[in-house]
SEFI-68063 format. One record per residue (C-alpha): residue in three letters; y, x, z. Coordinates in steps of 0.05 Angstrom, whole numbers, padded with zeros to 5 digits, always signed. Example, Ala and Ser with C-alpha at 12.3 -4.5 7.8 and 13.67 -1.06 7.14 Angstrom:
   residuo       c2       c1       c3
       ALA   -00090   +00246   +00156
       SER   -00021   +00273   +00143
END
This chain:
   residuo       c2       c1       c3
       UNK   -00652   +03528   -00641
       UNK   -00674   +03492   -00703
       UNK   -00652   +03429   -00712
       UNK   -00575   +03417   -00703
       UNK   -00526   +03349   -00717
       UNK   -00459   +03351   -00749
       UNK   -00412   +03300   -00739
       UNK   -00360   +03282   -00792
       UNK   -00296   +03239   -00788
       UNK   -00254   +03233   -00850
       UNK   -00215   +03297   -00833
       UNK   -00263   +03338   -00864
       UNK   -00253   +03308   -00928
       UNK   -00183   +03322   -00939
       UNK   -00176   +03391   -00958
       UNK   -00216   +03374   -01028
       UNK   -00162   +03330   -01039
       UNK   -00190   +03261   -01018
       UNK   -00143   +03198   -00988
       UNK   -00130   +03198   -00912
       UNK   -00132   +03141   -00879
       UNK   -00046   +03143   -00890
       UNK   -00062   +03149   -00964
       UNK   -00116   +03088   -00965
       UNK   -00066   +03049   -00931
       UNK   -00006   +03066   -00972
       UNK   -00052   +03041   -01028
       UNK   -00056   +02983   -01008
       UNK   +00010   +02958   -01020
       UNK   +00023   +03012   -01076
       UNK   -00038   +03028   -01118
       UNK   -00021   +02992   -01186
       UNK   -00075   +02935   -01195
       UNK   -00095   +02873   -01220
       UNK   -00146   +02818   -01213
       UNK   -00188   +02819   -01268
       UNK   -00189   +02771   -01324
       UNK   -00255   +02740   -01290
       UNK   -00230   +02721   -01219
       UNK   -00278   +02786   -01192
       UNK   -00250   +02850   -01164
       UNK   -00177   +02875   -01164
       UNK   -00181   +02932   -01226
       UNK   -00132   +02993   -01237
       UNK   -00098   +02961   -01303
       UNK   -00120   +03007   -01365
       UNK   -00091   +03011   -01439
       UNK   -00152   +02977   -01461
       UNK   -00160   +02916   -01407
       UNK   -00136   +02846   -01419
       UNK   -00079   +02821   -01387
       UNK   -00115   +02768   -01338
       UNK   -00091   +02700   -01345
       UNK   -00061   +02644   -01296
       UNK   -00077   +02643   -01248
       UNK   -00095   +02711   -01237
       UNK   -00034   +02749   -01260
       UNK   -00001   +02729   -01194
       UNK   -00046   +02750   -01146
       UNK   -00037   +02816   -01130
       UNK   +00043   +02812   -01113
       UNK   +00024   +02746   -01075
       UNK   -00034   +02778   -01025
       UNK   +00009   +02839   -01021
       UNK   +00064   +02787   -00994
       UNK   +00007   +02763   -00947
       UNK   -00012   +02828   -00919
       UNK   +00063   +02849   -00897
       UNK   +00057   +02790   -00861
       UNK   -00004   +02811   -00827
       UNK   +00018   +02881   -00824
       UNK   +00087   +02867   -00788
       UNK   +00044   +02821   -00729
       UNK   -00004   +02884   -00726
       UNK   +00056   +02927   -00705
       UNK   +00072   +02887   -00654
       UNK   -00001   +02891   -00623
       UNK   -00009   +02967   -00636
       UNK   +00056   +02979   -00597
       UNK   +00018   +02960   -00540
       UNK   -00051   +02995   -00554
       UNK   -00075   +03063   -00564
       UNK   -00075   +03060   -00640
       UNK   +00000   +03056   -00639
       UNK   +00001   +03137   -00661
       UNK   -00036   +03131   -00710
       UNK   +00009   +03072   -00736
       UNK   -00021   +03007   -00769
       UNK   -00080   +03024   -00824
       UNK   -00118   +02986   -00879
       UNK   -00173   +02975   -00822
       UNK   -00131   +02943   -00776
       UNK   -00110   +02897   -00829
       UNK   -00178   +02885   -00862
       UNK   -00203   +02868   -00792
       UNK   -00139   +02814   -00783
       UNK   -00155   +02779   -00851
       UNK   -00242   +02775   -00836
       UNK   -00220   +02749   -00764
       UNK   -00182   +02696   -00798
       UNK   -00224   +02688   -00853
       UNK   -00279   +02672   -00806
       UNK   -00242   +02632   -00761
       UNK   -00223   +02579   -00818
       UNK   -00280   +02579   -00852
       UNK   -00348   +02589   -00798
       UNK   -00319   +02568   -00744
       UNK   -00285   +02582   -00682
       UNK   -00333   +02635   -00666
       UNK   -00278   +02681   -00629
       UNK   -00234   +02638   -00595
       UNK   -00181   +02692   -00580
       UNK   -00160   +02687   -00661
       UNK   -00152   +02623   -00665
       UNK   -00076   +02626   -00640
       UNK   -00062   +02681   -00695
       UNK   -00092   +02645   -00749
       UNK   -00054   +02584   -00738
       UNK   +00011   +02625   -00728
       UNK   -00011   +02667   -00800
       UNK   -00024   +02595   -00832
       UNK   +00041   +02575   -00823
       UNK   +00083   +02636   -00830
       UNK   +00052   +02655   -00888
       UNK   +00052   +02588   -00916
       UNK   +00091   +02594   -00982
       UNK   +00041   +02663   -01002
       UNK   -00030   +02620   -00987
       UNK   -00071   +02620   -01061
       UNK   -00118   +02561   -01068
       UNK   -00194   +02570   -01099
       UNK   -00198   +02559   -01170
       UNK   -00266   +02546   -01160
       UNK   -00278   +02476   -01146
       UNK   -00339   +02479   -01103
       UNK   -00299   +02525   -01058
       UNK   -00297   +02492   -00991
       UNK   -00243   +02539   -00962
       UNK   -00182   +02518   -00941
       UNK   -00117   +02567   -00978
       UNK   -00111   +02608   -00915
       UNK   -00186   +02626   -00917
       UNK   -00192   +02638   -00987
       UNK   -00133   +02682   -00981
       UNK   -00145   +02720   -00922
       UNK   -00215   +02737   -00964
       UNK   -00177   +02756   -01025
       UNK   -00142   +02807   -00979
       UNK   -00200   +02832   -00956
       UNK   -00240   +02842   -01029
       UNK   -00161   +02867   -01048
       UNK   -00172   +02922   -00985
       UNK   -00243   +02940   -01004
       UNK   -00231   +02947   -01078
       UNK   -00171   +02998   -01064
       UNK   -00218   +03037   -01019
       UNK   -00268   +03042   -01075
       UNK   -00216   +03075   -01122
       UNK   -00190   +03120   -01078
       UNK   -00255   +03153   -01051
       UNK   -00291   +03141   -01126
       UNK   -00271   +03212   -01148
       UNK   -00293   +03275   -01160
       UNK   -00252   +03342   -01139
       UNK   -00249   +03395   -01174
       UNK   -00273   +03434   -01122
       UNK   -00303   +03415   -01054
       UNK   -00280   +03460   -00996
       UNK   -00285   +03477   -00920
       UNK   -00357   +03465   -00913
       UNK   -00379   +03534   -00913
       UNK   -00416   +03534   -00836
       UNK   -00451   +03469   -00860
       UNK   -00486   +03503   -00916
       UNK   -00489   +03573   -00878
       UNK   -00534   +03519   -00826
       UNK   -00579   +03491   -00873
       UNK   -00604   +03554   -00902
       UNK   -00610   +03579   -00822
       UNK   -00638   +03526   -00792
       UNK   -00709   +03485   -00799
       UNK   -00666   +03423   -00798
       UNK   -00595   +03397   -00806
       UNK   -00578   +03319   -00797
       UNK   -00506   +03293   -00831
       UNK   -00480   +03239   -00801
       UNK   -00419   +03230   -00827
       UNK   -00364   +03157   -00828
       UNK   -00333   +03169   -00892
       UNK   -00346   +03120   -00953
       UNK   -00332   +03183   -01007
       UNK   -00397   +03219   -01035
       UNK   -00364   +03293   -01015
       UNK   -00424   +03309   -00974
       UNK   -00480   +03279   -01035
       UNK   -00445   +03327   -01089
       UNK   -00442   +03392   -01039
       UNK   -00509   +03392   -01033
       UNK   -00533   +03369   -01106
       UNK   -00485   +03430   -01132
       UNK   -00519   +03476   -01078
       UNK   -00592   +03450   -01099
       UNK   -00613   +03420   -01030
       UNK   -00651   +03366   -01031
       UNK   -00630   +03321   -00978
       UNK   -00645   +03240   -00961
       UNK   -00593   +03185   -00948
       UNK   -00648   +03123   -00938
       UNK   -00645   +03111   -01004
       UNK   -00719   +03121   -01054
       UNK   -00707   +03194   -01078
       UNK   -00716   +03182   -01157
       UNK   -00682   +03182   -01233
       UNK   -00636   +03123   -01256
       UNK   -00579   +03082   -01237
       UNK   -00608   +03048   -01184
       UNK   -00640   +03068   -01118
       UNK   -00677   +03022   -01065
       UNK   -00662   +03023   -01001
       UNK   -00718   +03055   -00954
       UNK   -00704   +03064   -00882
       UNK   -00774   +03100   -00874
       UNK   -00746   +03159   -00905
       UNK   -00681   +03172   -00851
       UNK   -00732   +03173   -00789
       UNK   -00784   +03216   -00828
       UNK   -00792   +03299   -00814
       UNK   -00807   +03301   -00883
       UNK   -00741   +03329   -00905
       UNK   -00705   +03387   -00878
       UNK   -00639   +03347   -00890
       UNK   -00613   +03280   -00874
       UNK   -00548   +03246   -00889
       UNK   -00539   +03183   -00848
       UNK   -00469   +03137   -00858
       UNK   -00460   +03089   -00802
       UNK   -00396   +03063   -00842
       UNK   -00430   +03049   -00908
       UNK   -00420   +03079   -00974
       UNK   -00383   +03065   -01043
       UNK   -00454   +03070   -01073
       UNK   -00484   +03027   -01031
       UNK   -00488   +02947   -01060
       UNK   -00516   +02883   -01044
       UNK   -00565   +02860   -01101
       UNK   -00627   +02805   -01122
       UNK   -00683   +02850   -01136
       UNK   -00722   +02845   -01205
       UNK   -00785   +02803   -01165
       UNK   -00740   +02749   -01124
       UNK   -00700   +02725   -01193
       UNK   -00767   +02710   -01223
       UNK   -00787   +02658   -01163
       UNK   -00768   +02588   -01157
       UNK   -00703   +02582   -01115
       UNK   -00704   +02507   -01093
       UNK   -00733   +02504   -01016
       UNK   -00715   +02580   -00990
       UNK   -00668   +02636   -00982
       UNK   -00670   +02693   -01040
       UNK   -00686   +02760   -01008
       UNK   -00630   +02814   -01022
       UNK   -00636   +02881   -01025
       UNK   -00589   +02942   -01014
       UNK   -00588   +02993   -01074
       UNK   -00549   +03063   -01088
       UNK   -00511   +03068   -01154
       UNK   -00456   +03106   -01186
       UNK   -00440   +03047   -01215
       UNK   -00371   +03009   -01213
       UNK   -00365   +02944   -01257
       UNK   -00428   +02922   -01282
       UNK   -00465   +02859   -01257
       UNK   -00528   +02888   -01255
       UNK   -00554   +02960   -01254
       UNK   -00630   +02976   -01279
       UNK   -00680   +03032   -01244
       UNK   -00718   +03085   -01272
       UNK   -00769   +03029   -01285
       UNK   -00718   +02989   -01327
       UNK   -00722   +02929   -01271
       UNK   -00662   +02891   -01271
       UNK   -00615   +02880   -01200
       UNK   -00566   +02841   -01198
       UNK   -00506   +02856   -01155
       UNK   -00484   +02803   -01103
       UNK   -00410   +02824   -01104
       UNK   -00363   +02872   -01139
       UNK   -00338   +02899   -01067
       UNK   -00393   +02964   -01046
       UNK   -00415   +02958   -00978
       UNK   -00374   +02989   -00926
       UNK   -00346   +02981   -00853
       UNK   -00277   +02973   -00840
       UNK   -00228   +02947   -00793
       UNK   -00221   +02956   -00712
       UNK   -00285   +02905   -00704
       UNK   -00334   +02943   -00739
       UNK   -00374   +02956   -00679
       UNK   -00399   +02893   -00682
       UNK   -00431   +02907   -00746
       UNK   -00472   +02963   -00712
       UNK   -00536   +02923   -00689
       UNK   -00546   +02891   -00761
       UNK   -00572   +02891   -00827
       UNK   -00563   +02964   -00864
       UNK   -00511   +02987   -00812
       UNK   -00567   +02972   -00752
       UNK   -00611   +03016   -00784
       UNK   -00554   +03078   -00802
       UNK   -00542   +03073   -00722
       UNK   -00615   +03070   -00697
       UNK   -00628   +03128   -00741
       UNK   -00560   +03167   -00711
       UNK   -00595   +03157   -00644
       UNK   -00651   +03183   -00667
       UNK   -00621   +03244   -00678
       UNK   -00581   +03247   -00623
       UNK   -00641   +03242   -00581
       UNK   -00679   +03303   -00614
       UNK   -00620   +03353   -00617
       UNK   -00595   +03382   -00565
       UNK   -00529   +03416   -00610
       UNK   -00478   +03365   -00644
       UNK   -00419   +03397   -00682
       UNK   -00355   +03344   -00687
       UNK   -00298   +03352   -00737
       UNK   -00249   +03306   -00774
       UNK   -00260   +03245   -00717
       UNK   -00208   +03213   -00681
       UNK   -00242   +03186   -00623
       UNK   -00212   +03107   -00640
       UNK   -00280   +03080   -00655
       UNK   -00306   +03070   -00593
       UNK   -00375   +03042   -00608
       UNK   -00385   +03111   -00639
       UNK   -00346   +03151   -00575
       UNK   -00388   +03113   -00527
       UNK   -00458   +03143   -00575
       UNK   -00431   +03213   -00571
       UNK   -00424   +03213   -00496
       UNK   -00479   +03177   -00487
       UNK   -00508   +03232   -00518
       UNK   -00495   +03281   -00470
       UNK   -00498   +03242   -00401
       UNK   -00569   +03227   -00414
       UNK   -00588   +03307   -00414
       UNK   -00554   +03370   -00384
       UNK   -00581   +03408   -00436
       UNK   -00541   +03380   -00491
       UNK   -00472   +03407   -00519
       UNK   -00425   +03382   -00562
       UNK   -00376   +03419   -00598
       UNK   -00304   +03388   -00622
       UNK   -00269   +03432   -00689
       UNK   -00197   +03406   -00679
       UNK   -00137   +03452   -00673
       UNK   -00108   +03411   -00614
       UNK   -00173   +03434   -00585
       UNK   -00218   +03411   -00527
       UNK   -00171   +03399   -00464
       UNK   -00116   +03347   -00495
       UNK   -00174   +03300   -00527
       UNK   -00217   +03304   -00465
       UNK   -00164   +03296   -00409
       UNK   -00146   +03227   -00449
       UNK   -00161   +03162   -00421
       UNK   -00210   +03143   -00463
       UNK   -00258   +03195   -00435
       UNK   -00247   +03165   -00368
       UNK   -00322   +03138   -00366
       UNK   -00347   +03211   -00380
       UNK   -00386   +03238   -00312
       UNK   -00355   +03301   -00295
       UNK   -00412   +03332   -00287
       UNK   -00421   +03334   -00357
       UNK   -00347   +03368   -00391
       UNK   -00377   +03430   -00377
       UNK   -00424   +03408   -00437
       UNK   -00369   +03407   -00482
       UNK   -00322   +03464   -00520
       UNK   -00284   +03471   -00565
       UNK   -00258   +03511   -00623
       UNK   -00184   +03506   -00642
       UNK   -00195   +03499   -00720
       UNK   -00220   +03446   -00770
       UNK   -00289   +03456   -00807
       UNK   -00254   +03483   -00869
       UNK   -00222   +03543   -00812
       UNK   -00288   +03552   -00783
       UNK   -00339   +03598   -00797
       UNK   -00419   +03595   -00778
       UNK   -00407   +03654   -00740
       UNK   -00365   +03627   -00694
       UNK   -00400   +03562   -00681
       UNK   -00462   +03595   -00657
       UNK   -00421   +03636   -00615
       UNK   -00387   +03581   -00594
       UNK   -00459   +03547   -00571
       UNK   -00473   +03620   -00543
       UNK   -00532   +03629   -00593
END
């Protein structure tokens, strides 16, 4: 064996002491925040910051009053789905307020929201926040559905923009990269756990983004299909580093007559406008929010843009490995379920190995496995521990190695 995959869901993060999706969510309606004094992002308040002015001061309280709304019609739906477990999360509501954001302001382009927009417009008709701007052409329920959304993304960004003291229970996935020839990352969180690991540990590593000095790093998909490196990290769900931004050549062209080409970059960034390269050149950032999947729907984002690529280049991987490692996922996103057994229906040869203490017979007798050939369970084990329990040992023992 010498190239292997390992799959990471956001379970793997907490024992550093990162949010859970409970925590994220909690956040939400807890975390203390404010829009800023600009009409931008929604800030943590600091002893330094201005108190923002009308007609920002009320709209935290306001969108918070918005989102029980939403949150209390979610409940209702999840009492009939499979997420009901799991409760309602800061996905499932970020998904609600895009659907109706879209709905109101592109278009009927999913007919089946249409009924729950018009029921949110009304119920929530005394918490709707007009546009200051002028030139917005949103209607209040748009622009506040949107406002819930940046509100969502912004407490994401806090939570996950840390930096633990120390980073634990990922022990076999260094043990594999100084094994094996190759070890591919993908992983769904939006934190940068699995970046500083392997900067502290001195392996070099890519992540589709141009490996050099200063703030700001171009995206280049080249790099996340190349052999070149011995280690890849690829993030179907985005990444708090990842932005939207006008790059140094486009701002220098005429606008009038054509669309201005945008470019993904990596930062460490978190409130500037603009972020320079090693080169000094100048990007300016499209919007405050980083550029991450959320919400049920986020499937749908899988065949586009950045997100197209991060799944094209999973595939890739899954198709030249024949050994994928899974901890910390629970199995709701089912574009990314239907990928992973996918992966092993196409070849017999293939194994896939699920770290969870509930272990391999509860997840794989549930429904949702249904479409899973029988033929093919015999291709999966199981070892009743998460990563952090697990050793390198007993994964390769586990793959009979």
């Amino acid at each position: 064996m010498s190239h292997i995959l390992f799959f990471f869901g956001s379970g793997v993060s907490v024992p550093s002491g990162m949010p859970g999706v409970t925590d994220i969510t909690r956040g939400v309606f807890e975390d203390p925040l404010q829009k800023d004094q600009f009409g931008g992002a929604y800030v943590t308040p600091s002893s330094d910051s201005l108190d923002p002015e009308p007609p920002w001061d009320a709209y935290v309280p306001t969108i918070r009053c918005f989102l029980n709304i939403v949150r209390e019609y979610a409940k209702r739906v999840l009492k009939e789905s499979e997420s009901e477990e799991q409760g309602v999360t800061y996905e499932d509501l970020f998904y609600l307020c895009q659907q109706v954001h879209n709905d109101q302001f592109l278009g009927p382009a999913n007919l089946a929201v249409r009924p729950f927009s018009k029921w949110l417009g009304d119920e929530a008709q005394k918490y709707l926040i007009e546009s200051p701007n002028p030139k917005d052409e949103r209607n209040p329920l748009a622009y506040t559905a949107s406002e819930a959304c940046l509100l969502i993304q912004n407490v994401v960004h806090h939570q996950l923009d840390r930096f633990p003291k120390s980073i634990v229970g990922f022990q076999p996935l260094l043990d594999a990269i100084d094994e094996l020839e190759r070890v591919t990352i993908v992983t769904l969180n939006h934190d940068l756990l699995v970046e500083q690991l392997l900067q502290q540990h001195g392996v070099d590593y890519t992540d589709g983004f141009y490996r050099q000095d200063g703030q700001a790093r171009r995206y280049t998909p080249e790099s996340l299909f190349s052999d070149t490196y011995r280690v890849r990290i690829i993030k179907p769900h985005g990444s708090i580093n990842w932005y939207l931004a006008y790059p140094p050549d486009e701002l220098k062209k005429p606008v009038q007559g054509r669309w201005m080409r945008m470019v993904y970059i990596a930062s460490e960034r978190t409130r500037q406008s603009s972020i320079k390269d090693k080169q000094e050149r100048e990007y300016h950032i499209i919007t405050a929010a980083p550029s991450v999947l959320s919400g049920v729907g986020k499937e749908m984002e899988y065949n586009s843009d950045i997100f197209g690529d991060m799944m094209e280049a999973f595939l890739y991987a899954l198709r030249n490995v024949t050994l994928v490692v899974e901890s910390g996922f629970g199995w709701n996103d089912k574009g990314i379920s239907r990928r992973l057994t996918g992966y092993l229906e196409q070849n017999v040869n293939r194994k896939l190995l699920l770290l969870h203490p509930n272990g391999f017979t509860s997840r794989y007798l549930d429904p949702r496995f249904n479409n899973l050939h029988l033929d093919t369970k015999q291709l999966v084990t199981d070892i009743k521990k998460y990563l952090c329990e697990t050793t390198w040992v007993e994964i390769k023992k586990a793959f009979s190695l």
